[in-house]
C-alpha positions in Angstrom: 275.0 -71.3 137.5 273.0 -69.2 139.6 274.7 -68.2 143.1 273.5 -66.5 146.1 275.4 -63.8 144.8 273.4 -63.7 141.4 270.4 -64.2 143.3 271.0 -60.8 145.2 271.7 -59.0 142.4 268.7 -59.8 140.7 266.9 -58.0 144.0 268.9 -55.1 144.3 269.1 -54.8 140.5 265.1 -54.8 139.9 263.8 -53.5 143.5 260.3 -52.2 141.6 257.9 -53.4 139.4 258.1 -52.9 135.8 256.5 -49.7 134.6 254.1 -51.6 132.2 253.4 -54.1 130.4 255.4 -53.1 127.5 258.9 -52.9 129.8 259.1 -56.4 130.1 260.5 -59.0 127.7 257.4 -61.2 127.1 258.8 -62.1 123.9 261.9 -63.3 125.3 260.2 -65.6 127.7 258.3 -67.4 125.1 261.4 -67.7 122.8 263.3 -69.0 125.7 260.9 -71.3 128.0 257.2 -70.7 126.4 256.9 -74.2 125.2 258.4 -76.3 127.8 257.1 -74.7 130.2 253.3 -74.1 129.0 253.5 -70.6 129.6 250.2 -68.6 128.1 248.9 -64.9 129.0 245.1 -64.5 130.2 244.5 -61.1 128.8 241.2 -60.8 130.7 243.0 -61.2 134.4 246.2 -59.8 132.9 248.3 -62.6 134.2 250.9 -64.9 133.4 249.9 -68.5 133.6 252.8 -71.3 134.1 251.6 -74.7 133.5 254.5 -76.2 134.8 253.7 -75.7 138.3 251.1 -77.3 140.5 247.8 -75.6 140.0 247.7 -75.6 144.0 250.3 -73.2 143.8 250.5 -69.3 144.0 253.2 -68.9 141.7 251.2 -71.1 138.7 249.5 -67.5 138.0 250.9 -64.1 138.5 249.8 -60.6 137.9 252.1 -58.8 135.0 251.7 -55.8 136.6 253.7 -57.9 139.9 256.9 -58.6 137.7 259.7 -56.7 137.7 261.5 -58.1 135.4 262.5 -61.6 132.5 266.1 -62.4 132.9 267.8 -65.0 130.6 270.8 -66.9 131.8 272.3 -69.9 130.2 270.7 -72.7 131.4 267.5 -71.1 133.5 265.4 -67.8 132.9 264.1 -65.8 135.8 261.0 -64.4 136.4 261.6 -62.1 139.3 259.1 -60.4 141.4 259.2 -58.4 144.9 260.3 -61.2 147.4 260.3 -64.2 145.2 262.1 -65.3 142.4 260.9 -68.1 139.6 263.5 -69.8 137.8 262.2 -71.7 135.2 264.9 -74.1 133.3 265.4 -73.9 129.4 265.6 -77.8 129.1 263.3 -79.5 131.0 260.0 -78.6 132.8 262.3 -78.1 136.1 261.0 -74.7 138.2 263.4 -73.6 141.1 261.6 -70.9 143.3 263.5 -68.6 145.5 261.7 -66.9 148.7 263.6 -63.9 149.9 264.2 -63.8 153.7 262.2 -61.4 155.7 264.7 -58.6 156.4 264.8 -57.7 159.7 263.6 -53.9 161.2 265.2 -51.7 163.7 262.9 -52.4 166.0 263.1 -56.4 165.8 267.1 -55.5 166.0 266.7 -53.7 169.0 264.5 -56.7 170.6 267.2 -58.6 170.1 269.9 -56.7 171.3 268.0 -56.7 174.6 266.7 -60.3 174.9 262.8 -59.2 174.6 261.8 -61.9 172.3 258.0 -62.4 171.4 257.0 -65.0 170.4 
């Protein structure tokens, strides 16, 4: 089951991009969700294509070089990226997409603590 909990590790565990290519488990995410999902490779752009989600979407095609990392779990694997999270499930064509919250800065803190809003 993935938790909020799981979800934040997978940030804090991958904070950067993968060094190449060659770092991440490619191999893996065909194995595990390649077929279901209609995943392919388009060597020219150097992207990874999901055919599973909407071709209106930004996450149907993603740099390699913008992955951090290809986790398995059980019943999903995870594609996991900067501020954004693709879960794609190992038994149906089901994607579950997770959007990391905008982390607040000193100075938006300090706005606050003073009641200067802008909006």
């Amino acid at each position: 089951m993935i938790t909020k909990e799981v979800i934040q590790t997978l940030y804090k565990k991958y904070p950067n991009r993968a060094k190449s290519v060659d770092c991440l488990d490619i191999a893996m995410l065909f194995d595990t969700v390649g077929i279901m999902h209609d995943i392919n490779v388009d060597i020219e752009s150097n992207k990874l294509i999901i055919g599973s989600i909407d071709e209106k979407s930004i996450f149907r095609s993603i740099p390699l070089s913008h992955i951090h990392a290809i986790v398995p779990f059980e019943e999903w694997t995870a594609i996991v990226l900067h501020s954004t999270i693709i879960f794609l499930n190992r038994k149906s064509t089901k994607v579950s997409i997770h959007l990391k919250p905008p982390t607040r800065t000193v100075a938006d803190r300090l706005k606050g603590l003073f009641g200067r809003e802008d909006s």
